[in-house]
mmCIF entry with sequence, helices, sheets and N, C-alpha, C, O atoms, coordinates in Angstrom:
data_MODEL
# 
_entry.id   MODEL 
# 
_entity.id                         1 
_entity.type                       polymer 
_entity.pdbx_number_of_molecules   1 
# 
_entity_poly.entity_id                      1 
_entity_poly.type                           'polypeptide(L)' 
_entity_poly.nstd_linkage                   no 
_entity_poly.nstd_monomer                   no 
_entity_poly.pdbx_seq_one_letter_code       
;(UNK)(UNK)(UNK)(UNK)(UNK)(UNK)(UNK)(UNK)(UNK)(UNK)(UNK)(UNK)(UNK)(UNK)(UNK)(UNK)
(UNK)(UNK)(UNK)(UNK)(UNK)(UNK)(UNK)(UNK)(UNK)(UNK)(UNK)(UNK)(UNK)(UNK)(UNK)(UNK)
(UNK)(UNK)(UNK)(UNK)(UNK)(UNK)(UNK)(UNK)(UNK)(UNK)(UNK)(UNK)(UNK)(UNK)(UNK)(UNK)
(UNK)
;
_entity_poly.pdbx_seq_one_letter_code_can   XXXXXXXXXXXXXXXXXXXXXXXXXXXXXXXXXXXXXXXXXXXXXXXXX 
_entity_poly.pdbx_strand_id                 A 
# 
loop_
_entity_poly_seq.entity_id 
_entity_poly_seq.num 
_entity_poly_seq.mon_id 
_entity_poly_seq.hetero 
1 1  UNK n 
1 2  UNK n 
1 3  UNK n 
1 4  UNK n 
1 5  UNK n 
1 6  UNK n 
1 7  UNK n 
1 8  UNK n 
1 9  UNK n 
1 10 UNK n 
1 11 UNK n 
1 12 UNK n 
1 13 UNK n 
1 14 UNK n 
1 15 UNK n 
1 16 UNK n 
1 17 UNK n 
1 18 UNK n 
1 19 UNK n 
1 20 UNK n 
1 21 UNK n 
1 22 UNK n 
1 23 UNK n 
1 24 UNK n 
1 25 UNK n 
1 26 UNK n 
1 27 UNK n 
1 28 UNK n 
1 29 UNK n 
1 30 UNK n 
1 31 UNK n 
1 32 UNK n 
1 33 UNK n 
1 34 UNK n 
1 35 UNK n 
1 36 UNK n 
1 37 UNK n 
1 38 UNK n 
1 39 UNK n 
1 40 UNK n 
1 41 UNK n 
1 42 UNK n 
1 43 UNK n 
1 44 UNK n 
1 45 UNK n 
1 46 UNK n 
1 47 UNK n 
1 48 UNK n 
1 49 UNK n 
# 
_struct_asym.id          A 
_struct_asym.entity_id   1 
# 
_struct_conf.conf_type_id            HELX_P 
_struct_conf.id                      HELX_P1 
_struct_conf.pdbx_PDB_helix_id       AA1 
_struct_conf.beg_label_comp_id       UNK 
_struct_conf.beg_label_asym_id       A 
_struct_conf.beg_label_seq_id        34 
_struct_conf.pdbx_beg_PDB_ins_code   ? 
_struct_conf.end_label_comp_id       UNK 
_struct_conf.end_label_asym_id       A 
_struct_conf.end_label_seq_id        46 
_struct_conf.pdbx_end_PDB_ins_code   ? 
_struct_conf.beg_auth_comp_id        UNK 
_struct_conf.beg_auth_asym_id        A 
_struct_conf.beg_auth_seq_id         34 
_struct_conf.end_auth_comp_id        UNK 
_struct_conf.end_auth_asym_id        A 
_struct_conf.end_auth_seq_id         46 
_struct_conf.pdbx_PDB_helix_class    1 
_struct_conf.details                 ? 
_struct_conf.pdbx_PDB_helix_length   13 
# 
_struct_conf_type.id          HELX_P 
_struct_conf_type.criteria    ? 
_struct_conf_type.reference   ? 
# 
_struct_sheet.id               AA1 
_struct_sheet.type             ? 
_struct_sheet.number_strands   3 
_struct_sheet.details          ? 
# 
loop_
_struct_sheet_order.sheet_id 
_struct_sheet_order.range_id_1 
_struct_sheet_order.range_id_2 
_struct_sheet_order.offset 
_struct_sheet_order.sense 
AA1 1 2 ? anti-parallel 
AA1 2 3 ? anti-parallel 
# 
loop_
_struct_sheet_range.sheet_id 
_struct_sheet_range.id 
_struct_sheet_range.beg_label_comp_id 
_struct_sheet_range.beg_label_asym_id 
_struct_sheet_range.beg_label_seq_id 
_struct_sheet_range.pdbx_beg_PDB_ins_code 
_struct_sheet_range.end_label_comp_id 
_struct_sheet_range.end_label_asym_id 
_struct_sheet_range.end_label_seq_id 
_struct_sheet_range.pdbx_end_PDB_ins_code 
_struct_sheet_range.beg_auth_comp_id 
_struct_sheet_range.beg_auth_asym_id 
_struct_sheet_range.beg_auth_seq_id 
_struct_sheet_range.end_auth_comp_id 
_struct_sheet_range.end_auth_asym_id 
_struct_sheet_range.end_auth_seq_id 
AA1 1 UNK A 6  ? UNK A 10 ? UNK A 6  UNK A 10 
AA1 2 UNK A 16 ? UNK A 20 ? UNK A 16 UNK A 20 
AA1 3 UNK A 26 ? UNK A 29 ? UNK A 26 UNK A 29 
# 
loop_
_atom_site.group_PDB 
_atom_site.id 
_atom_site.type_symbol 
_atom_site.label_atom_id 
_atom_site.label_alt_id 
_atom_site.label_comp_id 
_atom_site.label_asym_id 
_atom_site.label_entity_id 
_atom_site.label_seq_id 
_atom_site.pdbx_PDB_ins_code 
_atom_site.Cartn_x 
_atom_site.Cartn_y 
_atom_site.Cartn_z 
_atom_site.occupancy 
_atom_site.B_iso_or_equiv 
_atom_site.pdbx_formal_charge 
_atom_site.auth_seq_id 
_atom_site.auth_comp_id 
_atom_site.auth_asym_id 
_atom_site.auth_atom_id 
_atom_site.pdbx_PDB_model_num 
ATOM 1   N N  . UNK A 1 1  ? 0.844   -1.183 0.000   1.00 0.00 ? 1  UNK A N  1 
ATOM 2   C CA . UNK A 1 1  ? 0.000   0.000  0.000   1.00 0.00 ? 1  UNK A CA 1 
ATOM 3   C C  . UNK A 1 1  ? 0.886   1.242  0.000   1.00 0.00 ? 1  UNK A C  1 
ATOM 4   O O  . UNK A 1 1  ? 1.913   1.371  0.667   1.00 0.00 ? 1  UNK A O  1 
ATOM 5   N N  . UNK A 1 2  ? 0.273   2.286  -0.969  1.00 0.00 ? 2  UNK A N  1 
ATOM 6   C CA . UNK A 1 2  ? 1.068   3.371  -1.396  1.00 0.00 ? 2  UNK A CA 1 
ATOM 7   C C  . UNK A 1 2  ? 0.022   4.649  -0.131  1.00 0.00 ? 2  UNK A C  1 
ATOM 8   O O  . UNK A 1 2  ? -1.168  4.746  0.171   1.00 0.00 ? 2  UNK A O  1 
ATOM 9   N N  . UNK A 1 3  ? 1.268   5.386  0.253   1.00 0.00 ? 3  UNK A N  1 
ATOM 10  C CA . UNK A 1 3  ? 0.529   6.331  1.197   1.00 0.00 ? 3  UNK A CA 1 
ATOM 11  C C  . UNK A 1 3  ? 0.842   7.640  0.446   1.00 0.00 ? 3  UNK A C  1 
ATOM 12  O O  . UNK A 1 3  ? 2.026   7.871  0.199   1.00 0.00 ? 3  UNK A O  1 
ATOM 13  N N  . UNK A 1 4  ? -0.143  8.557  0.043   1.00 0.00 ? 4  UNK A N  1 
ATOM 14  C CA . UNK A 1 4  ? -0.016  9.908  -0.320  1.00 0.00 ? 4  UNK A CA 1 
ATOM 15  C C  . UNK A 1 4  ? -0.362  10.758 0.205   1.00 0.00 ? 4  UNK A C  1 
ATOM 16  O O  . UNK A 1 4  ? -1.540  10.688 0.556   1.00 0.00 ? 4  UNK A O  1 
ATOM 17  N N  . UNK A 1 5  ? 0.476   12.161 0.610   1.00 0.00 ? 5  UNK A N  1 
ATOM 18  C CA . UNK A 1 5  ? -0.244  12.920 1.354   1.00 0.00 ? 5  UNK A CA 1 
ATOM 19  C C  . UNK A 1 5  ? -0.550  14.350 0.153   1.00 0.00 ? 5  UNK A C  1 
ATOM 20  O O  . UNK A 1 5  ? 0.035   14.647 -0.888  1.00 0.00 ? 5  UNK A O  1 
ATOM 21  N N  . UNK A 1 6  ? -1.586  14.922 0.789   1.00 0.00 ? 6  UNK A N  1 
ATOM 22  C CA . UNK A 1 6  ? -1.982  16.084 0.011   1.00 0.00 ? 6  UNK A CA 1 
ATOM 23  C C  . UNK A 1 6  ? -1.672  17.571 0.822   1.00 0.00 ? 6  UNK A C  1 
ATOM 24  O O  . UNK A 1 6  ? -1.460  17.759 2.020   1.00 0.00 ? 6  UNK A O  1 
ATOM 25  N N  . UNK A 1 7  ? -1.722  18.358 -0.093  1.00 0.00 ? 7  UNK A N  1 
ATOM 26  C CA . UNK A 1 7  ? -1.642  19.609 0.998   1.00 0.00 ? 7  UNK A CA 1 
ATOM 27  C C  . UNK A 1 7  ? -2.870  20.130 0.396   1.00 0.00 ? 7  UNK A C  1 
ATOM 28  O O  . UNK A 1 7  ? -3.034  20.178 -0.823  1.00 0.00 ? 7  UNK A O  1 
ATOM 29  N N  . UNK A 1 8  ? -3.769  20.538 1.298   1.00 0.00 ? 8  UNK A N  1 
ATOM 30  C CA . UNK A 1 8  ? -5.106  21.400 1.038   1.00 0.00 ? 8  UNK A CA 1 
ATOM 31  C C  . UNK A 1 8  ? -5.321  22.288 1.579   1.00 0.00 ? 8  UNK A C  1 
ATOM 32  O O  . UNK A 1 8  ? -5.473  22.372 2.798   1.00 0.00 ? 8  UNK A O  1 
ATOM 33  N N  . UNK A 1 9  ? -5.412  23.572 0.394   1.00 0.00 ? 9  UNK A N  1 
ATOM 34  C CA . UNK A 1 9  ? -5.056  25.227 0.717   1.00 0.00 ? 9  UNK A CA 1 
ATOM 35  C C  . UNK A 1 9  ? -6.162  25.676 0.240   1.00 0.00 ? 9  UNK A C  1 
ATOM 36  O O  . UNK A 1 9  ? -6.462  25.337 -0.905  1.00 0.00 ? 9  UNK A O  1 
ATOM 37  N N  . UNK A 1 10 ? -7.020  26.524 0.972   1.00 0.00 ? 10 UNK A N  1 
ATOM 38  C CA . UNK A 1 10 ? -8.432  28.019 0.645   1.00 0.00 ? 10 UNK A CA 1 
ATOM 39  C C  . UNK A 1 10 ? -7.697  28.296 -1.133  1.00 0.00 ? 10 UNK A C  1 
ATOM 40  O O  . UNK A 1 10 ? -6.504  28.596 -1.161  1.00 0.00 ? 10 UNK A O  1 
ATOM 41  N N  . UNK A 1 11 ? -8.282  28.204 -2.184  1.00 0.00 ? 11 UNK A N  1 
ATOM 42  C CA . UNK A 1 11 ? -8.220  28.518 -3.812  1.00 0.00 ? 11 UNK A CA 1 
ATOM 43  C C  . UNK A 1 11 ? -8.576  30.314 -2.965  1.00 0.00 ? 11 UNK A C  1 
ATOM 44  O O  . UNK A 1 11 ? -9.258  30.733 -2.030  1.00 0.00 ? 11 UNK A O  1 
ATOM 45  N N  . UNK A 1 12 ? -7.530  30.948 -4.110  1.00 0.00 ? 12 UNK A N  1 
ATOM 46  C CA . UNK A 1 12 ? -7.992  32.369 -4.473  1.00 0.00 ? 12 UNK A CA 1 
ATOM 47  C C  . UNK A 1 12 ? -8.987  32.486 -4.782  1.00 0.00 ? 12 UNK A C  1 
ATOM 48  O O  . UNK A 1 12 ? -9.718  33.280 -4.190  1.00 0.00 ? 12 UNK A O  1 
ATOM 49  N N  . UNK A 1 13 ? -9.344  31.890 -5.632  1.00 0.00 ? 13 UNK A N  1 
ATOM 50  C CA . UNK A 1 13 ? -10.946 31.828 -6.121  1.00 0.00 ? 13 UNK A CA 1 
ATOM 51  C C  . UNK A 1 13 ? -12.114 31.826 -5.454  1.00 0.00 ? 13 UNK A C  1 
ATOM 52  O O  . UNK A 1 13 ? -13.191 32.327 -5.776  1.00 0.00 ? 13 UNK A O  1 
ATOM 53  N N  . UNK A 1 14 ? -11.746 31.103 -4.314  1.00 0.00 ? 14 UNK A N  1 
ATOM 54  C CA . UNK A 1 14 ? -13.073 30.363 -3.380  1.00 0.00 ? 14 UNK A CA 1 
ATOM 55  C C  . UNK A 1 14 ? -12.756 28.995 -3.675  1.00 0.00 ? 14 UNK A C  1 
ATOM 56  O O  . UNK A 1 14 ? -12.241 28.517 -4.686  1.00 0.00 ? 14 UNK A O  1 
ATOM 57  N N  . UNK A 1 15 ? -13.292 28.257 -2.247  1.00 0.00 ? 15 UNK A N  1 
ATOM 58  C CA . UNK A 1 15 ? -13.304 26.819 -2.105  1.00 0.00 ? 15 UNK A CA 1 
ATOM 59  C C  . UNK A 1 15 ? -11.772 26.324 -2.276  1.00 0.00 ? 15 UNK A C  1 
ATOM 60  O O  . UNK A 1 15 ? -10.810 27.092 -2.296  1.00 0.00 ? 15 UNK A O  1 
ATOM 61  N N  . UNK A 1 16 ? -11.721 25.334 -2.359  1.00 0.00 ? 16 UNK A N  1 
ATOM 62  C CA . UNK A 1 16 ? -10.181 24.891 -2.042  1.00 0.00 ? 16 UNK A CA 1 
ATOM 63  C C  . UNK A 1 16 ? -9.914  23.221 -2.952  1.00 0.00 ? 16 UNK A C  1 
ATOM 64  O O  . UNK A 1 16 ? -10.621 22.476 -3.630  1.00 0.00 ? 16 UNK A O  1 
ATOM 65  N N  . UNK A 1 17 ? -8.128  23.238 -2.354  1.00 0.00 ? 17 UNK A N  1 
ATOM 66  C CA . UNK A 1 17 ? -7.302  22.556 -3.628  1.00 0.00 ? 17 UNK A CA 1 
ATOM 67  C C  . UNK A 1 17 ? -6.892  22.143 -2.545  1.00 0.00 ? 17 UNK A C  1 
ATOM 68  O O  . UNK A 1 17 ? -6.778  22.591 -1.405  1.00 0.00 ? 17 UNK A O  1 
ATOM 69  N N  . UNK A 1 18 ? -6.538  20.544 -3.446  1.00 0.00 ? 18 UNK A N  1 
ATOM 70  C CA . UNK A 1 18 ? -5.528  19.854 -3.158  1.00 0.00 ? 18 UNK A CA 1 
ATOM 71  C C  . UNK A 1 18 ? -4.425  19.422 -4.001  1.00 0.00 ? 18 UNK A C  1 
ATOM 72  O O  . UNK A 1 18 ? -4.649  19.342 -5.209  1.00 0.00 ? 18 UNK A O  1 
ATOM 73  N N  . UNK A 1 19 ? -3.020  19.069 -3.462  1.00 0.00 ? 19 UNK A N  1 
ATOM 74  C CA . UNK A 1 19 ? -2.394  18.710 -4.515  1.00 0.00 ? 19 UNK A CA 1 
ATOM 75  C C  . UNK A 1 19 ? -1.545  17.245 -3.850  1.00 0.00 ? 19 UNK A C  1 
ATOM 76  O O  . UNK A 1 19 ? -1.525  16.831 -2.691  1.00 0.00 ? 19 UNK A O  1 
ATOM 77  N N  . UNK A 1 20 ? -0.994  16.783 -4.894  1.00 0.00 ? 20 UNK A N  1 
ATOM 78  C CA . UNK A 1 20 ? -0.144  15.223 -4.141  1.00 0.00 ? 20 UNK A CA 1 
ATOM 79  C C  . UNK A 1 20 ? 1.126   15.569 -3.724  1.00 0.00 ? 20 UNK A C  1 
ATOM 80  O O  . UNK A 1 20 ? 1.691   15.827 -4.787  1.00 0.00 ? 20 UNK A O  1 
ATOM 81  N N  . UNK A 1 21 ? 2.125   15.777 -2.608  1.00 0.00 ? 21 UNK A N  1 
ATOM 82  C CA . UNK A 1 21 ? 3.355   16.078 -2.328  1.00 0.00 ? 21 UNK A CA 1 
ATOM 83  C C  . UNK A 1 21 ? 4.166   14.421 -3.778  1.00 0.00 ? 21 UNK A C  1 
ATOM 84  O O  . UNK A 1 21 ? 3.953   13.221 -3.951  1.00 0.00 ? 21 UNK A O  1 
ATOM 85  N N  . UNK A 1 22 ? 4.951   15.367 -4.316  1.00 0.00 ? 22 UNK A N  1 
ATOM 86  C CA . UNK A 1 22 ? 5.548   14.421 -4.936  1.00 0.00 ? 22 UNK A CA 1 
ATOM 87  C C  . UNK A 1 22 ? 4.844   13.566 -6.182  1.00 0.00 ? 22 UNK A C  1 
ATOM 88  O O  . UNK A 1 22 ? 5.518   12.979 -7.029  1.00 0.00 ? 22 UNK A O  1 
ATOM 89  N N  . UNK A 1 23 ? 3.627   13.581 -6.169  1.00 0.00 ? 23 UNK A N  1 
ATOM 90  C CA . UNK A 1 23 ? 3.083   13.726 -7.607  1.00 0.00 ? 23 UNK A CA 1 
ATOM 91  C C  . UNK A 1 23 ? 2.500   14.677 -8.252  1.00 0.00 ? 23 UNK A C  1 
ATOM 92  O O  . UNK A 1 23 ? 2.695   15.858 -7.962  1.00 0.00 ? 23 UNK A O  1 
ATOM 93  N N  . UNK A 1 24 ? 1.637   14.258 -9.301  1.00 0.00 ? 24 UNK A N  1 
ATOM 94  C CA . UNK A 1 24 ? 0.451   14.939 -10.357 1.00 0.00 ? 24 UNK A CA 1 
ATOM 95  C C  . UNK A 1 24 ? -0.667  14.811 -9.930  1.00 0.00 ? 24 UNK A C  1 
ATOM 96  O O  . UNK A 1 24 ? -1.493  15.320 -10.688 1.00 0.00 ? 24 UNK A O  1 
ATOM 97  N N  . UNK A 1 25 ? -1.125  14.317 -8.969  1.00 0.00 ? 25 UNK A N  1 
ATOM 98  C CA . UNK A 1 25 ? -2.162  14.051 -8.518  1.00 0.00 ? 25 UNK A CA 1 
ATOM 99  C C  . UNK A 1 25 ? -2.860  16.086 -8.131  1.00 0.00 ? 25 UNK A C  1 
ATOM 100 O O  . UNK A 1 25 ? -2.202  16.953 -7.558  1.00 0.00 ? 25 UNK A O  1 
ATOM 101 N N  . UNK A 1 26 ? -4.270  16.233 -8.685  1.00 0.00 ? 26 UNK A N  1 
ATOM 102 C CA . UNK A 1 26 ? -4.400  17.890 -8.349  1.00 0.00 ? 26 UNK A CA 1 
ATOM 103 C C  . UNK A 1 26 ? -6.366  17.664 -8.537  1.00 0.00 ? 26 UNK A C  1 
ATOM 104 O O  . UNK A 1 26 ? -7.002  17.089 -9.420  1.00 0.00 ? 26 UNK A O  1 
ATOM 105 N N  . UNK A 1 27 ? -6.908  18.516 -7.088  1.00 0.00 ? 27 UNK A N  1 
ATOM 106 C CA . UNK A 1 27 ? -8.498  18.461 -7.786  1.00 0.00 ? 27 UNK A CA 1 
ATOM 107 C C  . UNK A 1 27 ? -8.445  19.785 -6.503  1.00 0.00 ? 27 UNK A C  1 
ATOM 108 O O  . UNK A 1 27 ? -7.777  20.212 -5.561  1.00 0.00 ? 27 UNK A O  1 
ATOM 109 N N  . UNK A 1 28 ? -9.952  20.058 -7.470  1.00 0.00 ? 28 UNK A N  1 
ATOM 110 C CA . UNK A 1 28 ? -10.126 21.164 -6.281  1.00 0.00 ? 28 UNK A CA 1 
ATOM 111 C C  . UNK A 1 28 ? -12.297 21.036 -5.768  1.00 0.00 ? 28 UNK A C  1 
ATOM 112 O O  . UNK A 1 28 ? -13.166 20.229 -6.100  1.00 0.00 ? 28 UNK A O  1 
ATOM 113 N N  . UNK A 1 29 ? -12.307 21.716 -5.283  1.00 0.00 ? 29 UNK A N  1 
ATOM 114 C CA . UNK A 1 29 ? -14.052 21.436 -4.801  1.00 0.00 ? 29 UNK A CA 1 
ATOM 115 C C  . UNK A 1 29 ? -14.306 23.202 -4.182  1.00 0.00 ? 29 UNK A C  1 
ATOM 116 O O  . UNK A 1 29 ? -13.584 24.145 -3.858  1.00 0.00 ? 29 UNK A O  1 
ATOM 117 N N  . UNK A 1 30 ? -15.769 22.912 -4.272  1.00 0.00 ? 30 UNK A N  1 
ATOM 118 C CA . UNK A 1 30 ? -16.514 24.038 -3.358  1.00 0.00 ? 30 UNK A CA 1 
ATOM 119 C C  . UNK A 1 30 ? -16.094 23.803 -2.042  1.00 0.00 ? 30 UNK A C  1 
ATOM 120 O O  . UNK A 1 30 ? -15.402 24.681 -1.525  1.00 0.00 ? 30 UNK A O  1 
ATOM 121 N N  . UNK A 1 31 ? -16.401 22.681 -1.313  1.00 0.00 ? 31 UNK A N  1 
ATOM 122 C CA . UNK A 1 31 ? -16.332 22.451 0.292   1.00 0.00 ? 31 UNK A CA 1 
ATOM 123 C C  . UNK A 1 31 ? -15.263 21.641 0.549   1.00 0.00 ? 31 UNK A C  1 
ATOM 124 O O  . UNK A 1 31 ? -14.366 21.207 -0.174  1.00 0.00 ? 31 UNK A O  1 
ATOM 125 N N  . UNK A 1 32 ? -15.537 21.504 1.793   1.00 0.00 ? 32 UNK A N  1 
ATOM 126 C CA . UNK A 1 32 ? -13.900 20.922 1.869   1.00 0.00 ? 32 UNK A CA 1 
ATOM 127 C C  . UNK A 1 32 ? -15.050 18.988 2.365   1.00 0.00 ? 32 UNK A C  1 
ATOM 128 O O  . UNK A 1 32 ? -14.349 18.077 2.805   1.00 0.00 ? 32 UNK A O  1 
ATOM 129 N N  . UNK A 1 33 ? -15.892 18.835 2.279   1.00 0.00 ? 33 UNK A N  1 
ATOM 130 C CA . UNK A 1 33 ? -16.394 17.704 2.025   1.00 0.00 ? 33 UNK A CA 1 
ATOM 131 C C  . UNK A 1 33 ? -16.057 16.810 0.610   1.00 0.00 ? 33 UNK A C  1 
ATOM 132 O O  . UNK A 1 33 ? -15.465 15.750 0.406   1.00 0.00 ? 33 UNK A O  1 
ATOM 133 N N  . UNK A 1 34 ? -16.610 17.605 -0.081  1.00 0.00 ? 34 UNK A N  1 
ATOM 134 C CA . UNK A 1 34 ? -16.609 17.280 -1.664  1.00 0.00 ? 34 UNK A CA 1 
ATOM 135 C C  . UNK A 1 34 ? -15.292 17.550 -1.739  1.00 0.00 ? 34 UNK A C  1 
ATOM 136 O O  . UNK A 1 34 ? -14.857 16.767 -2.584  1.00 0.00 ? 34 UNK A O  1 
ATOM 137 N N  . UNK A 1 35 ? -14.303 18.300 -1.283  1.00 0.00 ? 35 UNK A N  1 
ATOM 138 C CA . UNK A 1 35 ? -12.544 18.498 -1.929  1.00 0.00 ? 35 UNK A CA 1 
ATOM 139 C C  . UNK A 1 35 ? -12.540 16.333 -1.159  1.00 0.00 ? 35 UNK A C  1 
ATOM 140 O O  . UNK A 1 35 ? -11.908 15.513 -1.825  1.00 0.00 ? 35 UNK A O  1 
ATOM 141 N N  . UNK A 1 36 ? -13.009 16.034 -0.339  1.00 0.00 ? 36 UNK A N  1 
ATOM 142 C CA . UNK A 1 36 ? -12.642 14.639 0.280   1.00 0.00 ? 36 UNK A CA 1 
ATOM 143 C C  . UNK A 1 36 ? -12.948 13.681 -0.603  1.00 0.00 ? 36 UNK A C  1 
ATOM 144 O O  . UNK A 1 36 ? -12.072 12.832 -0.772  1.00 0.00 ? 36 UNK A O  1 
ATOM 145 N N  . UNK A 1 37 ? -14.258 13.537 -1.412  1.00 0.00 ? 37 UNK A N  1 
ATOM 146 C CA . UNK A 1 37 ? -15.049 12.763 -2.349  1.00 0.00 ? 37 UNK A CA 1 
ATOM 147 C C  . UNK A 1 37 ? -13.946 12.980 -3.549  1.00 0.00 ? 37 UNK A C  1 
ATOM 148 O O  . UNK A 1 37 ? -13.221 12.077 -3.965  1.00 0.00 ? 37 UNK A O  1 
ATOM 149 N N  . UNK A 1 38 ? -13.943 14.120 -3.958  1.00 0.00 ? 38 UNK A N  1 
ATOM 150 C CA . UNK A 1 38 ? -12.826 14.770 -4.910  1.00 0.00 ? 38 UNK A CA 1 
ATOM 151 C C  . UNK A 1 38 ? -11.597 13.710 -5.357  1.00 0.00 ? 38 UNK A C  1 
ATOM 152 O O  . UNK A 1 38 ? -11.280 13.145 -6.404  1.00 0.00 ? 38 UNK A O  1 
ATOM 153 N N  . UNK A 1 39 ? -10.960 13.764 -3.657  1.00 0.00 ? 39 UNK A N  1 
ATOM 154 C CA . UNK A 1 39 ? -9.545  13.239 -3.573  1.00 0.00 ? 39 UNK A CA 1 
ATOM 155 C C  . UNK A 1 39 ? -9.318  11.459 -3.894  1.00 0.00 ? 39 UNK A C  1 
ATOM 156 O O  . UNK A 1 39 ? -8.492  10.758 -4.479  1.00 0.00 ? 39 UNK A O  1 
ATOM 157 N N  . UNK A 1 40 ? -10.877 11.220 -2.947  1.00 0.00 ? 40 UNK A N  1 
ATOM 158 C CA . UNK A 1 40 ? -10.912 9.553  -3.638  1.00 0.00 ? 40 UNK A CA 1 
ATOM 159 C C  . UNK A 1 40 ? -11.212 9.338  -4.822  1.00 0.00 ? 40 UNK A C  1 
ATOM 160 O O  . UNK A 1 40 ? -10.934 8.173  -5.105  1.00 0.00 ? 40 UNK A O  1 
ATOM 161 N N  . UNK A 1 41 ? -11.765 10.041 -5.893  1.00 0.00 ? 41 UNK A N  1 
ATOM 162 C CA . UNK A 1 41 ? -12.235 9.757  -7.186  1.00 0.00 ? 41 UNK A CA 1 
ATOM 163 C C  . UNK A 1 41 ? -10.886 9.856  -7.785  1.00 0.00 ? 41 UNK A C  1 
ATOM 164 O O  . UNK A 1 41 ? -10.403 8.809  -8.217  1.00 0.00 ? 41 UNK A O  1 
ATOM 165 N N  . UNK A 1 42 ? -9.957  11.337 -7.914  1.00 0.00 ? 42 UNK A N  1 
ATOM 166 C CA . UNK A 1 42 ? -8.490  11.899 -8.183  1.00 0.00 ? 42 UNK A CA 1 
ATOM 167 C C  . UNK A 1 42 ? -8.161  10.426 -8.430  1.00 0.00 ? 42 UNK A C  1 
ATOM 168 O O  . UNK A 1 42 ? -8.132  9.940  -9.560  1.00 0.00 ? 42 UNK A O  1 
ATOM 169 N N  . UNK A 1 43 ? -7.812  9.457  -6.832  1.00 0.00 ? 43 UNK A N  1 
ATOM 170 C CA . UNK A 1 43 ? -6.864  8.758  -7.159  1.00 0.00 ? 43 UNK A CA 1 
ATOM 171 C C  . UNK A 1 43 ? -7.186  7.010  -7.426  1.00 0.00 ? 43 UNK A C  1 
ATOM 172 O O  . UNK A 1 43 ? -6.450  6.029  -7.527  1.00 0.00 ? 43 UNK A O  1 
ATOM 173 N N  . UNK A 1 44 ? -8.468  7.189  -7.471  1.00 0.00 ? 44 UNK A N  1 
ATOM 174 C CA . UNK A 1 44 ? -9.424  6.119  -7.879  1.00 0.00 ? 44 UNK A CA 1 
ATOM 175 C C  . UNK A 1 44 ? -9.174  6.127  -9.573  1.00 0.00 ? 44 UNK A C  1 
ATOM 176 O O  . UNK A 1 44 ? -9.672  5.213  -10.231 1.00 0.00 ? 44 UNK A O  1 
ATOM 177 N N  . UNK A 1 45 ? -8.400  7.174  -10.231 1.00 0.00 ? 45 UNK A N  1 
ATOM 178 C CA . UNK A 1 45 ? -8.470  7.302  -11.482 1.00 0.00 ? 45 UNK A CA 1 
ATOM 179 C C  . UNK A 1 45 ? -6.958  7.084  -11.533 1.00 0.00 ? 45 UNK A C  1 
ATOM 180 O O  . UNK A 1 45 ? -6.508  6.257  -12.326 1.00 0.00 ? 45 UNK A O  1 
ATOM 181 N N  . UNK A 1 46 ? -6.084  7.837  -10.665 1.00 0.00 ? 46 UNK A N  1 
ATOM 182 C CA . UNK A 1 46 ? -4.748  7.934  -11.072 1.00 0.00 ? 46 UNK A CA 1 
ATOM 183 C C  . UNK A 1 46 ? -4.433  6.558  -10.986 1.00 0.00 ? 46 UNK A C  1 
ATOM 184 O O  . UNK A 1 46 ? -3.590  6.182  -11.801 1.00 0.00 ? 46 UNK A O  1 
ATOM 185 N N  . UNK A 1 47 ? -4.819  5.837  -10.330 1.00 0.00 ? 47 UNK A N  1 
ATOM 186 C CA . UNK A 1 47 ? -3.919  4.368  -10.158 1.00 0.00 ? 47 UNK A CA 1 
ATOM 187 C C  . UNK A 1 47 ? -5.130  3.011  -10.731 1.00 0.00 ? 47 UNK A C  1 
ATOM 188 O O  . UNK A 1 47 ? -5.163  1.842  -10.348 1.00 0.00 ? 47 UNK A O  1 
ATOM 189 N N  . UNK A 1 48 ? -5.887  3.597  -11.594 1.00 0.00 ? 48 UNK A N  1 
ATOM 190 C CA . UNK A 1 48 ? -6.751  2.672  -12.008 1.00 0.00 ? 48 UNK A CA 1 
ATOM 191 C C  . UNK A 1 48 ? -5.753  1.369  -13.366 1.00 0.00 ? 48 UNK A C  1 
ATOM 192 O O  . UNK A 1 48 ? -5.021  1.577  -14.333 1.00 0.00 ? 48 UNK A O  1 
ATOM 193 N N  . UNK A 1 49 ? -6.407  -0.177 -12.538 1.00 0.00 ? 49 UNK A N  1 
ATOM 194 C CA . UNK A 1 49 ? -5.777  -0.757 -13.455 1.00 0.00 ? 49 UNK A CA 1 
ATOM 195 C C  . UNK A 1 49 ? -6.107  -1.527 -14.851 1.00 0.00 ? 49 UNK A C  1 
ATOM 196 O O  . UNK A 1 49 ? -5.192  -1.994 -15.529 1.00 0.00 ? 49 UNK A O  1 
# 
């Protein structure tokens, strides 16, 4: 099992981002609920086999 951590920062924009320390992994959301749903889909895709 691969462990990734994210850093999740308030977007200039509104609502907020995450990104993968050390990868490409990147999503952003309105809430910081949905940035969570977000992050499992992100990497539900990045490492799909």
């Amino acid at each position: 099992m691969t462990e990734i951590i994210f850093i999740v920062e308030e977007a200039p924009e509104g609502g907020y981002q995450a990104k993968a320390l050390g990868g490409s992994i990147f999503t952003e959301a309105e809430s910081v609920e949905e940035l969570k749903q977000n992050i499992r889909e992100v990497i539900q895709c990045h490492f799909e086999r």
